[in-house]
C-alpha positions as CSV (number, residue, x, y, z in Angstrom):
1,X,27.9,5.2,44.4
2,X,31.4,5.3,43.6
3,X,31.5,9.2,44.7
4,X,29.5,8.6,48.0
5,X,32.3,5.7,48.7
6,X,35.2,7.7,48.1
7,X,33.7,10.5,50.2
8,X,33.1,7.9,53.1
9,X,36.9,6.6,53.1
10,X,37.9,10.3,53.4
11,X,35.4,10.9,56.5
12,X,35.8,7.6,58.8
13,X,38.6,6.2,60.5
14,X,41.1,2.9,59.6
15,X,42.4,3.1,63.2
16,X,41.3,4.3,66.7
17,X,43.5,7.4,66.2
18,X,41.4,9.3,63.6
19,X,43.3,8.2,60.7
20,X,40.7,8.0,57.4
21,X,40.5,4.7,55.4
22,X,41.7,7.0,52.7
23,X,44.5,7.9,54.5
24,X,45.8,4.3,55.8
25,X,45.1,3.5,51.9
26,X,47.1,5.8,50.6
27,X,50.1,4.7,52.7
28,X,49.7,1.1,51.7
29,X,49.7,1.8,47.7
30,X,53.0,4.6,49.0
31,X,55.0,1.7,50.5
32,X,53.8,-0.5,47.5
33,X,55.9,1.9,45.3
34,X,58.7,2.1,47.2
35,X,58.5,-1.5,47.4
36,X,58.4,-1.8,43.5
37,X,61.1,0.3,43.4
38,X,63.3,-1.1,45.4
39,X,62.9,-5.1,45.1
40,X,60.8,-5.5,41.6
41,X,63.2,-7.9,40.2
42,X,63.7,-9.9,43.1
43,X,60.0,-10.0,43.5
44,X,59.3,-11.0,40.0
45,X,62.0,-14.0,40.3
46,X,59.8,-15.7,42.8
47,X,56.9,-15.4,40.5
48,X,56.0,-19.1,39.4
49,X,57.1,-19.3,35.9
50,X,54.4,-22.1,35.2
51,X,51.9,-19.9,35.2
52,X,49.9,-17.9,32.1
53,X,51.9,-15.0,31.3
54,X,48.8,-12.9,31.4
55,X,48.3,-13.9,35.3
56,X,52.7,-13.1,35.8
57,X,52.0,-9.4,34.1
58,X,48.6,-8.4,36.3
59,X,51.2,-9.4,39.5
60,X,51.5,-5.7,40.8
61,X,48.2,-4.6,39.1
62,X,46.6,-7.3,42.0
63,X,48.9,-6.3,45.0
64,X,47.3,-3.1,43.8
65,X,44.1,-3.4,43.7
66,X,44.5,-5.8,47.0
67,X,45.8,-2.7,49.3
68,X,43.6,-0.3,48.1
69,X,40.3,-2.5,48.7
70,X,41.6,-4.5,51.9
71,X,39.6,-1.9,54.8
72,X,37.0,-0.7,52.8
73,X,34.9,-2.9,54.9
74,X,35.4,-0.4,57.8
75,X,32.9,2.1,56.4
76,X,30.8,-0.2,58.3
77,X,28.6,1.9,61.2
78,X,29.6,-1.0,63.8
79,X,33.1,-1.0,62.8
80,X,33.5,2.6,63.2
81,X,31.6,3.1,66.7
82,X,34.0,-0.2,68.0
83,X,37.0,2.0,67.0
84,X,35.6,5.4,68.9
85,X,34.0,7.3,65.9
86,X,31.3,9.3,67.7
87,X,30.0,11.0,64.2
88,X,28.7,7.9,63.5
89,X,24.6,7.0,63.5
90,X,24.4,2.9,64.2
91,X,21.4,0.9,62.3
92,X,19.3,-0.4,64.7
93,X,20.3,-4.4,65.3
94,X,22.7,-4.6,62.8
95,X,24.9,-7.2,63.5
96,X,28.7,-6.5,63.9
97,X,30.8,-8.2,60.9
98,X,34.3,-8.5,60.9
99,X,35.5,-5.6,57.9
100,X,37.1,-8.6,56.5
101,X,34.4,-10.5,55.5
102,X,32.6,-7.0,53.7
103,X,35.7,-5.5,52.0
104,X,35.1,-8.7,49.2
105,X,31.9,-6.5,48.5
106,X,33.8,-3.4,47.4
107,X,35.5,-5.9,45.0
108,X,32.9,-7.4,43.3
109,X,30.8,-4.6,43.3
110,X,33.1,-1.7,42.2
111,X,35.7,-3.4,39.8
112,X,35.0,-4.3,36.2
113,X,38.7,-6.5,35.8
114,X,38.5,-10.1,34.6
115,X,36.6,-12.9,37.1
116,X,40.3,-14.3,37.9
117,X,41.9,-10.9,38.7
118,X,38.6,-10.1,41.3
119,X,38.7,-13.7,42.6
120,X,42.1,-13.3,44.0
121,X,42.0,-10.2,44.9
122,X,39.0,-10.7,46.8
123,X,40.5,-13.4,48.2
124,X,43.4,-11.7,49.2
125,X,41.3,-9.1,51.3
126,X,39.2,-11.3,52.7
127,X,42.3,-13.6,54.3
128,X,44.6,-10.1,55.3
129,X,43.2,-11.2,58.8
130,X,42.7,-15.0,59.9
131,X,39.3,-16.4,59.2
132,X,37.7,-19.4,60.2
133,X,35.4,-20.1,57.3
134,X,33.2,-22.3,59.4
135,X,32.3,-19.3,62.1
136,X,31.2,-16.9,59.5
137,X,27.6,-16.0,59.9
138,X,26.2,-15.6,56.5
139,X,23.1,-14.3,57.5
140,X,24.7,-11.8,59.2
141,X,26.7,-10.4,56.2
142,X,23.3,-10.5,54.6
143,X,22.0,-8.2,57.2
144,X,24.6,-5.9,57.1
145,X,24.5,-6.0,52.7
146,X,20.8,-5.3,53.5
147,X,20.5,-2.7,56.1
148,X,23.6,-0.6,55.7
149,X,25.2,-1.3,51.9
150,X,21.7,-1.8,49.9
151,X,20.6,1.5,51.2
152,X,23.7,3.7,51.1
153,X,25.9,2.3,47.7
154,X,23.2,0.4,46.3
155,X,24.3,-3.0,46.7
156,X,22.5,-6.2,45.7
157,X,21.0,-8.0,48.4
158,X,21.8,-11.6,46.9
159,X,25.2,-12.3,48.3
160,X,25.6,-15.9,46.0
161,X,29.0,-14.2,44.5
162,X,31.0,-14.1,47.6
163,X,29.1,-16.7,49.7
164,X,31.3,-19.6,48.5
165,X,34.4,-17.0,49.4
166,X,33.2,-16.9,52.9
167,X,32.7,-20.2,53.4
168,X,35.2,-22.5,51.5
169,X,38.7,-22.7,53.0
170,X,41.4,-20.4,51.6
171,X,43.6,-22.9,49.9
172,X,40.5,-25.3,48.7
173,X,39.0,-22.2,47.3
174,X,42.7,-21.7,45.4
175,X,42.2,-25.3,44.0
176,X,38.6,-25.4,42.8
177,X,37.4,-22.1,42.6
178,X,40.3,-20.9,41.2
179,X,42.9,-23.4,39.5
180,X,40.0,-25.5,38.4
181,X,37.8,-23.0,37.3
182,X,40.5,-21.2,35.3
183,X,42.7,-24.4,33.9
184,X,45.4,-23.0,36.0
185,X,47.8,-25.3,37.5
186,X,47.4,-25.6,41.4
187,X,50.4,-25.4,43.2
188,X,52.2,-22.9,40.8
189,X,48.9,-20.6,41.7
190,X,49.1,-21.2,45.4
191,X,52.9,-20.0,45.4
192,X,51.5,-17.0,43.4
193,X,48.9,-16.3,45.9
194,X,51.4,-16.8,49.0
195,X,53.8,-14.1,47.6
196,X,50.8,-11.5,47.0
197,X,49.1,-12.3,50.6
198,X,53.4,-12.5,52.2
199,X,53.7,-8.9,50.5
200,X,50.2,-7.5,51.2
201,X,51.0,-8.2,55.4
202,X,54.3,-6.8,55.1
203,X,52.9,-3.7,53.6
204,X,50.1,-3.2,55.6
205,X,52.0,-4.2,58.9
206,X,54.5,-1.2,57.9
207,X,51.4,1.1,57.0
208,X,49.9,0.7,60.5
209,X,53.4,0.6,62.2
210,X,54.0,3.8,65.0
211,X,57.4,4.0,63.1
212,X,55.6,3.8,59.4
213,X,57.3,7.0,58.2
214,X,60.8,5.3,58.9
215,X,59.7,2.3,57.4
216,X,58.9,4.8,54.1
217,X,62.3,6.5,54.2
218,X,64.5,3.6,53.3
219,X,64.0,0.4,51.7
220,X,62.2,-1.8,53.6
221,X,65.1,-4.5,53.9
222,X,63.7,-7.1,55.6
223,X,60.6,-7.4,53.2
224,X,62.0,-10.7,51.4
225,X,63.0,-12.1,54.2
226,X,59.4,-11.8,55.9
227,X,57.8,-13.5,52.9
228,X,60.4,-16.1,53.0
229,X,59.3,-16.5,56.8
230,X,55.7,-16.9,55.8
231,X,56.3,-19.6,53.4
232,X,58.4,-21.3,55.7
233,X,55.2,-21.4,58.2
234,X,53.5,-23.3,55.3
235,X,49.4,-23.9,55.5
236,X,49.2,-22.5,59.2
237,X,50.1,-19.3,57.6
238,X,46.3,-19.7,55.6
């Protein structure tokens, strides 16, 4: 399974241009390290220190594993025909899902980390795009786990583990199904979680940018200053 998806981000397209998943990926967890490089201990200063010291050291290992799962969900048929892939043979009916709403899949399906560390990541790649919890079709993300991922990666059809992802609002899932669960306090977590999701846009926005290969060349300077920005905009940024 994990071959055939690996094979699949190298074949279909992130963007209408013909770049590959693999390709856009690969750029992310690039500017991630240059990022790193450059602001690590500025970063790491804005890291709630109320917070278990096992969840302050996974920091970059989440960012990580954040960018490299957040488009996996493209690989779906619909997805890739919307975009302009002509190689591609569509499932007959199959609903259209945001790649959003599948990329969770990739997480709880492929990674073997700790229930926190997949929890927030998949949280993380759920909300890299706005979502409006109460528009999500479940049934239709069924359809699509089904048709499509049950018959090419093997993937369960029950989607219980991510259905209360899908439908609980970002920073009430923070609360209960993450602070409360975990005994984890709440607004040192949300912080946490604001940083990775303020970093993951910034990164991603510079991966897709026209003028990505300058943004790779230097430091991106404006980086704190856009996370700043984000928590300035407070819950209408969730």
């Amino acid at each position: 399974m994990r071959e055939k998806i690996q094979s699949l981000l190298e074949e279909l397209w992130a963007k209408d241009d013909g770049i590959t998943i693999r390709e856009h990926t690969d750029k992310l967890l690039n500017n991630l390290g240059k990022l790193k490089e450059h602001y690590k201990k500025q970063i790491e200063e804005l890291i709630p220190k109320e917070l278990p010291t096992e969840l302050k050291e996974r920091f970059w290992e989440i960012l990580e594993l954040a960018c490299e799962y957040h488009d996996y969900g493209k690989i779906h048929c619909k997805f890739q025909k919307k975009i302009g892939n002509e190689n591609i043979e569509l499932i007959k009916n199959l609903p259209e899902v945001r790649h959003n709403l599948l990329s969770p899949l990739f997480v709880v399906y492929l990674r073997e980390e700790d229930e926190l560390t997949k929890d927030i990541v998949s949280l993380l790649v759920l909300h890299h795009h706005p979502v409006e919890n109460n528009l999500i079709k479940i049934d239709e993300v069924a359809d699509v786990i089904q048709r499509e991922f049950r018959q090419n990666f093997g993937f369960g059809f029950d989607i219980s583990s991510i259905k209360l992802l899908l439908k609980m609002p970002e920073e009430r899932y923070i609360k209960e199904a993450i602070a409360e669960e975990f005994g984890i306090e709440y607004k040192p977590l949300l912080k946490y979680y604001r940083l990775l999701k303020g970093l993951l846009l910034r990164i991603d926005h510079a991966s897709s940018s026209k003028h990505a290969q300058e943004v790779e060349d230097r430091p991106p300077d404006d980086t704190l200053s856009f996370v700043d920005e984000f928590f300035k905009k407070g819950k209408n940024t969730l």
